[in-house]
N, C-alpha and C positions, 0 to 999 in steps of 0.2 A: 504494500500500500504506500502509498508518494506522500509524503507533507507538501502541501501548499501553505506558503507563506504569502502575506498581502501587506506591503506598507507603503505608506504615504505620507510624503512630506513634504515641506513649503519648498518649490526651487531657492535655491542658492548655495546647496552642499555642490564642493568639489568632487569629482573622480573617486579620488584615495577616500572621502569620505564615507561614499558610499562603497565603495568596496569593502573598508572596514567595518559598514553597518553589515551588509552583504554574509559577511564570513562571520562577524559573532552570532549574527542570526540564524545562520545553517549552523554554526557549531551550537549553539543552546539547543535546536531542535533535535539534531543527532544526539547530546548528551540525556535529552531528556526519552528518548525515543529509541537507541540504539539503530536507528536507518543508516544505510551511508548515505555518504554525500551522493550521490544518484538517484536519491529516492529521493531528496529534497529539491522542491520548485520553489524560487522566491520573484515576484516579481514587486518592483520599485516604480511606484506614480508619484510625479510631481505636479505641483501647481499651487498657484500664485497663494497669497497669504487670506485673502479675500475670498477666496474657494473653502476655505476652514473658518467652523464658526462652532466657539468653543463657549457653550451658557450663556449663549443669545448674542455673541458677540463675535463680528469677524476678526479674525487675527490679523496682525500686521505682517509685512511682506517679513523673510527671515533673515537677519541680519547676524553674522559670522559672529561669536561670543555674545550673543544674547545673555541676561542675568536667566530670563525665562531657562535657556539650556543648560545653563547652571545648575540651578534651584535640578528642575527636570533627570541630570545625571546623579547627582549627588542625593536625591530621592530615591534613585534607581538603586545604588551604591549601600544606601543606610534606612530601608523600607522603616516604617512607624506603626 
Protein backbone atom coordinates (compact mmCIF):
# COMPACT_ATOMS: atom_id res chain seq x y z
CA UNK A 1 0.00 0.00 0.00
CA UNK A 2 1.66 3.70 -1.15
CA UNK A 3 1.42 6.60 1.50
CA UNK A 4 0.26 9.72 -0.01
CA UNK A 5 1.54 12.70 1.28
CA UNK A 6 -0.30 16.25 0.43
CA UNK A 7 1.37 19.66 1.56
CA UNK A 8 0.98 23.15 0.82
CA UNK A 9 2.53 26.03 1.37
CA UNK A 10 2.76 29.91 0.63
CA UNK A 11 5.35 30.36 -2.58
CA UNK A 12 8.42 31.67 -1.51
CA UNK A 13 10.47 28.51 -0.15
CA UNK A 14 13.68 27.89 -2.12
CA UNK A 15 14.69 24.42 -3.85
CA UNK A 16 16.93 23.13 -0.96
CA UNK A 17 13.85 24.06 1.16
CA UNK A 18 11.77 22.02 -0.14
CA UNK A 19 13.74 19.34 -0.72
CA UNK A 20 14.47 19.30 2.80
CA UNK A 21 10.73 19.42 3.75
CA UNK A 22 10.43 16.63 0.95
CA UNK A 23 12.99 14.14 2.69
CA UNK A 24 11.89 14.77 6.43
CA UNK A 25 8.59 14.08 5.35
CA UNK A 26 9.14 10.79 3.44
CA UNK A 27 11.57 9.94 6.31
CA UNK A 28 8.66 10.55 9.22
CA UNK A 29 6.24 8.46 7.01
CA UNK A 30 8.79 5.53 6.46
CA UNK A 31 9.79 5.65 10.21
CA UNK A 32 6.21 5.65 11.23
CA UNK A 33 5.18 3.05 8.63
CA UNK A 34 8.02 0.94 7.86
CA UNK A 35 7.29 1.54 3.77
CA UNK A 36 10.34 2.25 1.77
CA UNK A 37 10.83 5.07 0.02
CA UNK A 38 9.00 3.74 -3.12
CA UNK A 39 5.95 3.39 -1.44
CA UNK A 40 5.84 6.84 -0.41
CA UNK A 41 4.02 9.65 -2.96
CA UNK A 42 4.46 13.34 -1.74
CA UNK A 43 3.30 15.98 -3.61
CA UNK A 44 4.01 19.92 -2.96
CA UNK A 45 1.28 22.90 -3.92
CA UNK A 46 2.19 26.20 -3.73
CA UNK A 47 0.31 29.44 -3.70
CA UNK A 48 0.07 32.82 -2.93
CA UNK A 49 -0.57 33.92 0.89
CA UNK A 50 -4.08 35.03 0.14
CA UNK A 51 -5.13 31.50 -1.16
CA UNK A 52 -4.64 30.42 3.00
CA UNK A 53 -7.11 31.62 5.36
CA UNK A 54 -6.27 30.65 8.71
CA UNK A 55 -9.62 31.60 11.59
CA UNK A 56 -11.20 33.89 9.07
CA UNK A 57 -8.28 35.58 8.04
CA UNK A 58 -6.15 35.58 4.98
CA UNK A 59 -2.53 35.12 5.47
CA UNK A 60 0.17 37.29 4.23
CA UNK A 61 2.39 36.46 1.29
CA UNK A 62 5.43 34.39 3.08
CA UNK A 63 8.38 36.13 4.00
CA UNK A 64 11.86 34.06 4.50
CA UNK A 65 12.25 34.00 8.62
CA UNK A 66 8.95 34.91 9.55
CA UNK A 67 8.51 35.14 13.63
CA UNK A 68 5.14 33.01 12.57
CA UNK A 69 7.92 30.14 11.28
CA UNK A 70 9.50 30.42 14.21
CA UNK A 71 6.96 30.25 16.93
CA UNK A 72 5.41 27.22 14.16
CA UNK A 73 9.00 25.02 14.25
CA UNK A 74 9.84 25.47 17.73
CA UNK A 75 6.07 24.35 18.48
CA UNK A 76 6.83 21.42 16.33
CA UNK A 77 10.22 20.89 18.37
CA UNK A 78 8.72 21.32 22.13
CA UNK A 79 4.72 20.15 21.59
CA UNK A 80 2.49 21.57 24.90
Amino acid sequence: MMSIISCDLRQGRTDEQKHALAAGLIQAVRTATGEPVGEVFLVIREGRGIDFVEAGEHLPEFVEGNVNDTELINSLHHPQ
